[in-house]
C-alpha positions as CSV (number, residue, x, y, z in Angstrom):
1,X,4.5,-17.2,-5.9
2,X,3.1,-13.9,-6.4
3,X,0.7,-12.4,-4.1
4,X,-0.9,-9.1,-4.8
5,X,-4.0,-7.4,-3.4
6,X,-5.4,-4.5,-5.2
7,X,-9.3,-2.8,-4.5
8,X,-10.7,-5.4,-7.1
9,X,-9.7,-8.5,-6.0
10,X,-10.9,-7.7,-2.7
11,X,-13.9,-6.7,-3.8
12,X,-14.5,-10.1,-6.1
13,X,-13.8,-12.0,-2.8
14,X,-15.9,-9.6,-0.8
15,X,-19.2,-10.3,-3.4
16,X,-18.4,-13.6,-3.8
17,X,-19.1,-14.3,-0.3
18,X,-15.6,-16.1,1.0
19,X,-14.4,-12.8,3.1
20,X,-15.9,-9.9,4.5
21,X,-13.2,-7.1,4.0
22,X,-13.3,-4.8,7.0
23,X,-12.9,-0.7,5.5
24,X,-13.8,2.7,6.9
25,X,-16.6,3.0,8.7
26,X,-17.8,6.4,6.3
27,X,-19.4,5.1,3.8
28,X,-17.6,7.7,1.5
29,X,-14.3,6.6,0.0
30,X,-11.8,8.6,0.6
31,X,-9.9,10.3,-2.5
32,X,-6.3,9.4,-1.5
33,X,-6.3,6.4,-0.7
34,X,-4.3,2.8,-0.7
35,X,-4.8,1.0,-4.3
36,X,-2.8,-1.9,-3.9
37,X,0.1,-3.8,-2.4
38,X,2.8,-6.2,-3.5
39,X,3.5,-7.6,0.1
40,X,5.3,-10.8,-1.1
41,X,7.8,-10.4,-4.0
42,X,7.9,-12.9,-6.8
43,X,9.8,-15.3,-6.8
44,X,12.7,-16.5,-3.9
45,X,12.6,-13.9,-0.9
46,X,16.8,-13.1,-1.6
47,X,16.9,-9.9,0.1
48,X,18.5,-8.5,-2.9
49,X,17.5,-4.8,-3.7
50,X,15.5,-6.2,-6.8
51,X,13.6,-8.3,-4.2
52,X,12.9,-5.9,-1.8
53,X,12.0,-3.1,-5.1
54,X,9.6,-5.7,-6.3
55,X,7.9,-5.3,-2.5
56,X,5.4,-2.2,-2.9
57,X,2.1,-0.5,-1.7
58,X,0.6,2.0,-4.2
59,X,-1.7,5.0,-3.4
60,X,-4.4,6.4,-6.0
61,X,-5.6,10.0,-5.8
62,X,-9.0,9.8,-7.4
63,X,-9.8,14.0,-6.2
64,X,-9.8,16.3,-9.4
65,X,-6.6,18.0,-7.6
66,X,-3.6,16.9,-6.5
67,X,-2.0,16.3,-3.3
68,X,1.7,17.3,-1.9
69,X,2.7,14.5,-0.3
70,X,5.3,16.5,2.2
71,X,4.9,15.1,5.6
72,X,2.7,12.4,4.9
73,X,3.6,9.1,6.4
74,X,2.7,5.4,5.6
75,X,3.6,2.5,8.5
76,X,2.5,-1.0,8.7
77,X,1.7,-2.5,11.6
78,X,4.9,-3.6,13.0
79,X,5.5,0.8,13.2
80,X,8.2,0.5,10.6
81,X,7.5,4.6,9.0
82,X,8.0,5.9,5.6
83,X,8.0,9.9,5.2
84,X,7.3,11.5,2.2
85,X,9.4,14.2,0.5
86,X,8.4,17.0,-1.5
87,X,6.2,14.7,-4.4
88,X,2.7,15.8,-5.6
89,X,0.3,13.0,-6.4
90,X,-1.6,13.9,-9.5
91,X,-5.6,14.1,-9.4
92,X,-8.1,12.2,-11.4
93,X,-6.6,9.0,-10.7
94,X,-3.3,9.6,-10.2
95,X,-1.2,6.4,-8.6
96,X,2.2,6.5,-7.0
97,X,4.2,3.5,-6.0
98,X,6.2,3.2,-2.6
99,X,8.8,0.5,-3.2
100,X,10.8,-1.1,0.0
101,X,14.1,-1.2,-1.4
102,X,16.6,1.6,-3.0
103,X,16.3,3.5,-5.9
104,X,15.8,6.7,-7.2
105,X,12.9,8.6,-6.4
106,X,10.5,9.8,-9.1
107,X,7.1,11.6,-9.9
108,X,5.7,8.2,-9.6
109,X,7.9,6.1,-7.7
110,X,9.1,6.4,-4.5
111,X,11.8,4.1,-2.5
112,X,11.7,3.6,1.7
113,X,15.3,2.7,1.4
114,X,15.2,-0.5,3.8
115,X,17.6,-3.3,3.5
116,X,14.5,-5.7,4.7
117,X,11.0,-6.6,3.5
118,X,8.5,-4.3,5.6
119,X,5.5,-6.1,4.3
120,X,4.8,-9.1,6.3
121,X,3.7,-12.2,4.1
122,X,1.3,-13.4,6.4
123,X,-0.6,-10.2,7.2
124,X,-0.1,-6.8,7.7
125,X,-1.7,-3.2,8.4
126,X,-0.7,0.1,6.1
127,X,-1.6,3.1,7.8
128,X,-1.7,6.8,5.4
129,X,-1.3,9.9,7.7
130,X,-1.8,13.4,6.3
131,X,1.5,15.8,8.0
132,X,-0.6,16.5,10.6
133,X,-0.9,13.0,11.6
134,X,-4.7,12.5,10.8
135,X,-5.6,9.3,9.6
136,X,-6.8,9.1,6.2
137,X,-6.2,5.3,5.0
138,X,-6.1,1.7,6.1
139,X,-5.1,-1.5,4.5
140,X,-5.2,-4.6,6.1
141,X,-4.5,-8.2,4.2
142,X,-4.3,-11.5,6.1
143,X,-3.5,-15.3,5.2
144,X,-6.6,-17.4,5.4
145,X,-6.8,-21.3,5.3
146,X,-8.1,-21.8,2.5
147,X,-4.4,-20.2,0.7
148,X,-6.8,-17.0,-0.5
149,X,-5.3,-13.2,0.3
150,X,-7.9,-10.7,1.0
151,X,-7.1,-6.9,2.0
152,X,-7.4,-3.4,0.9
């Protein structure tokens, strides 16, 4: 089954009364942020590269400039750490994708390189720190009862 969060889809839940999505306390949105996650690949969890690859958290720069990425970090809750290279995130809506598998890295993909899954299925908390370890970003999903994901 396929399982992805993404800004709208939390925010349909959020209106429609179900959830109330924790965020921020500044009421201002930051411009990098977290746009989405794939936390549970489609399909049978095989650990195969194409499994893990399919495993992903995207970031959305909606600033008119863009952001170097150099030093910037992204761990979930579990402190598992992902450092960025040298990649520039473009503005005005620019989106990059951190997959969990290997691959080659591009302007618009980037791959963590671990043989597991880093997103946990039944919840989990992304954390975006600038290089000087300042906390720009959270995204936070969780199972509920009623089989709905809710999250960033």
């Amino acid at each position: 089954m396929r399982r992805t969060v993404s800004i709208l889809a939390a925010a349909v839940i959020a209106l429609a009364g179900s959830v109330a999505v924790g965020g921020p306390a500044s009421a201002a949105t930051p411009s990098l942020r977290f746009h989405g996650a794939q936390y549970d690949s489609p399909g049978k969890d095989t650990r195969s590269n194409a499994s893990r690859n399919a495993e992903w958290i995207s970031l959305v720069n909606s600033g008119k400039k863009a952001v170097n990425l150099n030093g910037y970090t992204i761990r979930d809750a579990s402190n598992h750490v992902y450092k960025f290279g040298n990649v520039t995130i473009a503005g005005n809506g620019g989106r990059i994708w951190l997959h969990t598998g290997s691959g080659t890295n591009s302007a618009k993909n980037r791959y963590w390189g671990s043989g597991n899954y880093v997103w946990n299925n039944d919840g989990d908390k992304a954390t975006l720190r600038n290089k000087s370890g300042k906390q720009l970003d959270t995204c936070s999903y969780a199972y509920k009862k009623n089989r709905v994901w809710v999250g960033c």
